[in-house]
C-alpha positions, 0 to 999 in steps of 0.5 A, a space after each residue: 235593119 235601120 233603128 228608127 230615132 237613130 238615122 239612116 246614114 246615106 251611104 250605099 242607099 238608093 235615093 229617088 229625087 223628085 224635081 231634080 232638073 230644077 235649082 233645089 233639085 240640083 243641090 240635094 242632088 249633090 249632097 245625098 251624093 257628097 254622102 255616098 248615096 246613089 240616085 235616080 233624079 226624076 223630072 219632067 224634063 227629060 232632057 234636063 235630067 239627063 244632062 244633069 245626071 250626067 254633070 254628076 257623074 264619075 263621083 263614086 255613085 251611080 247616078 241614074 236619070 228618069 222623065 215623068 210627069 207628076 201630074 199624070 197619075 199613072 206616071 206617079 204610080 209607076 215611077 218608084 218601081 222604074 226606079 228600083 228597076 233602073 238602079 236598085 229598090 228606093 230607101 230614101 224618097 225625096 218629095 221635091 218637084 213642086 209648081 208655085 205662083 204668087 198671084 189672087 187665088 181667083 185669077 189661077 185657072 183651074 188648069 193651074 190649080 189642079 196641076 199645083 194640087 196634083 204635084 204639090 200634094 197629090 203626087 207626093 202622097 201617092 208616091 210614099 204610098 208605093 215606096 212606102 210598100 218596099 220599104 216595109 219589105 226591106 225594113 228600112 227606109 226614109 221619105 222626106 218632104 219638101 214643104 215651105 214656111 209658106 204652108 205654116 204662115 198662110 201668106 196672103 196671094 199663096 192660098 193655092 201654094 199655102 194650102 198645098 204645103 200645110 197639107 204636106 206638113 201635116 201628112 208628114 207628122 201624121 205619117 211619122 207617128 204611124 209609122 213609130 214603130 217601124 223603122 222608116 222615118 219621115 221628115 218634113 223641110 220647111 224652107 224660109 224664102 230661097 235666095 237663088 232662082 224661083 220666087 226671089 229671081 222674078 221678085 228681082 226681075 219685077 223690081 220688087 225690093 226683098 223687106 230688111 226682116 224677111 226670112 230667107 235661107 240658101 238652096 245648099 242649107 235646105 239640101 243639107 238640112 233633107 240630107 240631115 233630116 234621114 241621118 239623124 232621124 229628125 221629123 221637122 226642120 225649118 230653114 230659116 235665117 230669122 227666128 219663125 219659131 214665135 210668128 208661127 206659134 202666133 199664127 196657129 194661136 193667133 191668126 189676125 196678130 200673125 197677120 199685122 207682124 207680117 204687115 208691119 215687117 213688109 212681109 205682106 206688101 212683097 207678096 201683094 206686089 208680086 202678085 200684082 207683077 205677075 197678074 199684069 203680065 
């Protein structure tokens, strides 16, 4: 039985990881196996999975590959159990698959807005919901999300994706305190801008210049961080090459002088001018 406070060491789990055909989903695919933990990779993509399943294979680990969209409900209820069923029962839950956008909240379609909501926060819910039911059976287990600085900044030309991130953060505290006497940890990653792929890749595409004080991390420190964050039994880790610590503490007790720091470093203009790009086109 795992301690909670202590950890839970990935070697010999069974890890499910969502979004996994994708960049981030690729990196801590390759780290929860550097660390001896076998993996079920779930993505909508079917055949993007797969063949990324079967990149990782021969590494010591099992390495098992699942399609499913997490916008359809019955899918997302049904996805932990064809998990167990595939390899063995999920100790570790990793809440990766996400839809972002920059753009003006009222230029989104509903379509887009309910899709974000329902895999940005609605599937993740729902699926610690049932991996949460065996983990209490086994007594042991770990259920990490995958947030963003995004949803503790509220960036401007985010509202849709910011919303959905804070709901993250705070469901991952709330659940961690829940659950403080059982041995099943929660932990929640809060990743500054990722250098490679999404956002920063259209940013370039657009021509839009990255500000000097901007807060990036790499995709590699953000799967090491999840990995570490079910090791050493942490609730929260921001991934940052800036201290966020102060600006965020501004924005909960301070909310219209967080907005002139981010103003004042360029912050705000990159959003607004990605934004700008994307409703263009």
């Amino acid at each position: 039985m795992a301690t909670r406070g202590q950890g839970l060491p990935l070697r010999g789990t069974t890890a499910l990881i969502t979004g996994a055909a994708g960049l981030m989903g690729g990196h801590l695919a390759e780290v929860f196996i550097g660390r001896g933990a076998n993996v079920v990779l779930a993505d909508v993509s079917g055949d993007a999975v797969r063949e990324r399943a079967e990149s990782l294979a021969g590494r010591g680990v099992r390495v098992e590959a699942l399609e499913c969209d997490l916008g359809d409900a019955d899918e997302v209820e049904s996805l932990v159990e064809r998990a167990g069923e595939l390899l063995a029962p999920v100790d570790v839950l990793v809440n990766n698959a996400y839809i972002e956008a920059t753009s003006r909240f009222d230029s989104l379609s509903r379509e887009e807005l309910d899709a974000q909501l329902a895999v940005n926060i609605g599937a993740p819910l729902r699926l610690a919901r049932t991996a949460l039911l065996g983990m209490r059976e086994r007594g042991r287990g770990h259920i990490v999300n995958m947030a963003s600085l995004t949803g503790k900044l509220a960036f401007a030309y985010k509202a849709h994706y910011s919303v959905s991130k804070a709901g993250l953060i705070a469901f991952s505290h709330a659940l961690d305190r829940e659950l403080a006497d059982d041995p099943i940890g929660v932990t929640v990653i809060c990743p500054a801008l990722i250098l490679e792929g999404g956002v920063s890749e259209k940013a370039t595409e657009a021509g839009v210049d990255m500000p000097r004080l901007m807060a990036t991390c790499h995709p590699r420190q953000v799967a090491e961080a999840a990995a570490d964050g079910v090791e050493q039994g942490r609730t929260e880790i921001v991934v940052s090459n800036r201290p966020t610590g102060l600006l965020a503490g501004l924005q909960a007790a301070a909310p219209s002088v967080a907005w002139r720091v981010l103003q004042a470093t360029g912050n705000a203009q990159y959003w607004a001018q990605l934004a700008r790009s994307r409703d263009r086109g």
